[in-house]
N, C-alpha and C positions, 0 to 999 in steps of 0.2 A: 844791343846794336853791335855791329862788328868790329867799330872802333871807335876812340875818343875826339869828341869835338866839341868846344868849347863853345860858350854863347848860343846856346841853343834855345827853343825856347821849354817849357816845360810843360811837357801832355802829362795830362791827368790818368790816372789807370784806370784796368777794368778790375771790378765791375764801378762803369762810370756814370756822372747824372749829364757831363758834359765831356766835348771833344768825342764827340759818339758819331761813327761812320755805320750808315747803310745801307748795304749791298742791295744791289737787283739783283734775282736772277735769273731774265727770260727764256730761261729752256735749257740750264747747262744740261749735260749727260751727268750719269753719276760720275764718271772717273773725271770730266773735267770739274766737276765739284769737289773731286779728293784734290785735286794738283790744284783749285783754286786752296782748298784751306791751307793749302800745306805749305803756301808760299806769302796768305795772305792774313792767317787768322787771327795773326796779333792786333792788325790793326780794326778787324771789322768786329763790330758789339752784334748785330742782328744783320740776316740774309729776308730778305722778299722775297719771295715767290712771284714776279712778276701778276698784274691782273689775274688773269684766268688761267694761265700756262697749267701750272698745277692739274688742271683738269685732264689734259690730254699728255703731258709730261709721262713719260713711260718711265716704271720703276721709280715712282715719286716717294714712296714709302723708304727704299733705300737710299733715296739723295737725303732725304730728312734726315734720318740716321746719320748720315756722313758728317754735316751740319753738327748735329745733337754732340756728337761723338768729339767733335771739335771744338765743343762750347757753346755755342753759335745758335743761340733760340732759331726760327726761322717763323714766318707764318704770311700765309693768304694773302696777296696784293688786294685792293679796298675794292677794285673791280669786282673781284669775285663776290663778296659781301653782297655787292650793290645785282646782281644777279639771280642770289639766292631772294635779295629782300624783294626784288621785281617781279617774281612766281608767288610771292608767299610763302618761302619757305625757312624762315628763321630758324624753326625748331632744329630742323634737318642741316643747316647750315652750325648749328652746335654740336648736332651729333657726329658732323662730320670731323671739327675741331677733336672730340673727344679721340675720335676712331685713329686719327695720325698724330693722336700726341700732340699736338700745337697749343703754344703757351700763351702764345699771342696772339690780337684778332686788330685788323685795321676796319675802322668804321669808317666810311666817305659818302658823300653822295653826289659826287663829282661828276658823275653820270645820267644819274636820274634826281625827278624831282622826286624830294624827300619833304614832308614838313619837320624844321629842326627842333618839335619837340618830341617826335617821335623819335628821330636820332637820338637825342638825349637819352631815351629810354631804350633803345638800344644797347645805346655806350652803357647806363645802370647794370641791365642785366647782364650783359658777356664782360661786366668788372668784375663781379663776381665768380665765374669762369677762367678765367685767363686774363693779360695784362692789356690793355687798351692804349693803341695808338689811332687818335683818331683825325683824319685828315680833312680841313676847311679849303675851299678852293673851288671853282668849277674846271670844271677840263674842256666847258666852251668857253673858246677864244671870244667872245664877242659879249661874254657874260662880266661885265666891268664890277667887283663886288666894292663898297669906299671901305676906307681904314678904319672908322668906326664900326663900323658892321662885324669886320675879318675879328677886329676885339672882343666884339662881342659875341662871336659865336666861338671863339679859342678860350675864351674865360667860360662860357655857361658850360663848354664841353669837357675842361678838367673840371670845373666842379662837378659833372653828371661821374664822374671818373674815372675819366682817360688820363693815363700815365702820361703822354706828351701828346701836343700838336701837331702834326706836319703840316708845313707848307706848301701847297699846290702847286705843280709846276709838269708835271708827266715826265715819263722819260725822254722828253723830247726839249724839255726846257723850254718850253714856248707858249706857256700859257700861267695864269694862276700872277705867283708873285714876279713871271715875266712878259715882257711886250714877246707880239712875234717874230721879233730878231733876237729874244736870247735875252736882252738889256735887261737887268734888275729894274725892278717898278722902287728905286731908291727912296722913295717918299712915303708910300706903303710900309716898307721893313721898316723904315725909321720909326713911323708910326705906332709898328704896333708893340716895335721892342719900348717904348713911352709905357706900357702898361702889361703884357706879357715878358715873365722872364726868360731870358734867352735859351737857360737850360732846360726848358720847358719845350721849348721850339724844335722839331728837325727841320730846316729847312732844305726842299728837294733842292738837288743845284747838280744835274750831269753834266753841266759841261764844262771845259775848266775856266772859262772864265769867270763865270757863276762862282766855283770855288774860289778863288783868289777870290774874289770881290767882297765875300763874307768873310771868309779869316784876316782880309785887311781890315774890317770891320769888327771883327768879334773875337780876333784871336784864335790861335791857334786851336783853342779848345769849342769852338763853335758845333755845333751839332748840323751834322749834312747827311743827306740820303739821294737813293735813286745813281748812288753810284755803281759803274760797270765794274764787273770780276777785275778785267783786267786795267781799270783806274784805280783800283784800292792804294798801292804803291806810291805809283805818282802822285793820288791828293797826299796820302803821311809827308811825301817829299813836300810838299806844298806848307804844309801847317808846321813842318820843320825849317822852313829858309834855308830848303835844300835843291831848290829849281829856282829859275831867274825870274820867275815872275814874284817871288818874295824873297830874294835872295837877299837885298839890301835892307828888306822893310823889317825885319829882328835884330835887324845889328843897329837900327835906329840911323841908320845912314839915309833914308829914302826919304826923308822929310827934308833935308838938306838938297836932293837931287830936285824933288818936286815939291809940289804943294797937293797932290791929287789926292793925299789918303784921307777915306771919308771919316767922319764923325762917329761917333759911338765907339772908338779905341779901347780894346778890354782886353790886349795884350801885356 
């Protein structure tokens, strides 16, 4: 950091299992993927490839690289996946992994209907292949999953073995683990952190209110994703009590001003 400041709270390093930031990235160019790492790469663990972007992204082989070169796994937004598995094309949907070096593969079927024991054996065979981040959630709004369920398919799916969970929410933050105004479905998270561990969890959160609302929650070291190139900055300021929306809640002054910080405190 550039200089000393005291009472901070303490992030965990990379390479991490929690306090893990991940990037979208819906279309950068290569050069704004250099000037993104170059300003950004301490704090982000893995980059997305937004859904399908990748497909039509020109000079997608050189942004990888740029990524790679920076530390920065990157791989396949879960759309894409759910595309390939919608033709039939699993096999070729690995060769493709092979062909651009990706270390990583998101499973979801957020889009289409999938039966979840088939996903299972999806996530089985590309563990073997690469690392499995596999996402529970639909991306229709209208599709109400309960909290016993979201448990039970984020437990059967690291056991199939998926490295973490993500929580559903799109880049739009309006759907999954939120109402269509953005609002954390607060009763859900609580839920299902009852029996999934947190580190376990990314939960999607682009918008910042989303972020405050889980590292009031979970501490600084919470795991988030589906955040923009150029929010990577401002969440660290966030998980540091270095922006006003948690400026007082690490110095243990905010419980004093209010009553409003949720339950589950793991800072």
């Amino acid at each position: 950091m550039n200089y000393n400041l005291k009472n901070l709270p303490e992030r965990t390093k990379k390479p991490r299992q929690s306090g893990y930031t991940m990037a979208m990235d819906k279309g950068l160019s290569v050069r704004e993927a250099e000037d993104f790492v170059s300003i950004a790469s301490e704090h982000v663990d893995i980059v997305k490839l937004g859904w399908g972007t990748s497909f039509v992204t020109p000079n997608v082989q050189d942004k990888i690289k740029v990524y790679k070169d920076a530390g920065l796994p990157c791989y396949f937004g879960g759309t894409l996946f759910e595309a390939f598995i919608i033709r039939d094309q699993f096999d070729d949907y690995r060769r493709v992994l092979d062909k651009f070096g990706i270390t990583y593969a998101e499973v979801s079927d957020g889009s289409i209907d999938l039966e979840h024991d088939k996903k299972l054996e999806y996530i089985s065979k590309l563990s073997q292949q690469v690392t499995v981040l596999s996402e529970v959630g639909s991306k229709d709004a209208d599709k109400i999953i309960p909290p016993y369920k979201w448990i039970e398919l984020m437990q059967s799916e690291l056991d199939a073995g998926a490295w973490k969970v993500i929580g559903e929410a799109r880049e739009g933050g309006n759907v999954g683990l939120f109402r269509s105004t953005g609002e954390v479905r607060s009763g859900l998270v609580q839920e299902i952190l009852t029996k999934i561990p947190f580190e376990k969890i990314i939960w999607e959160a682009p918008q910042k209110a989303q972020q405050v609302w889980f590292i009031k929650l979970l501490g600084a070291n919470v795991n988030l994703g589906n955040i923009a190139p150029n929010e990577v900055i401002p969440l660290e300021t966030i998980r540091l009590g270095l922006r006003g929306d948690t400026f007082l809640h690490f110095l243990g002054l905010e419980r004093k001003k209010d009553n409003s910080t949720p339950p589950f405190q793991a800072d």
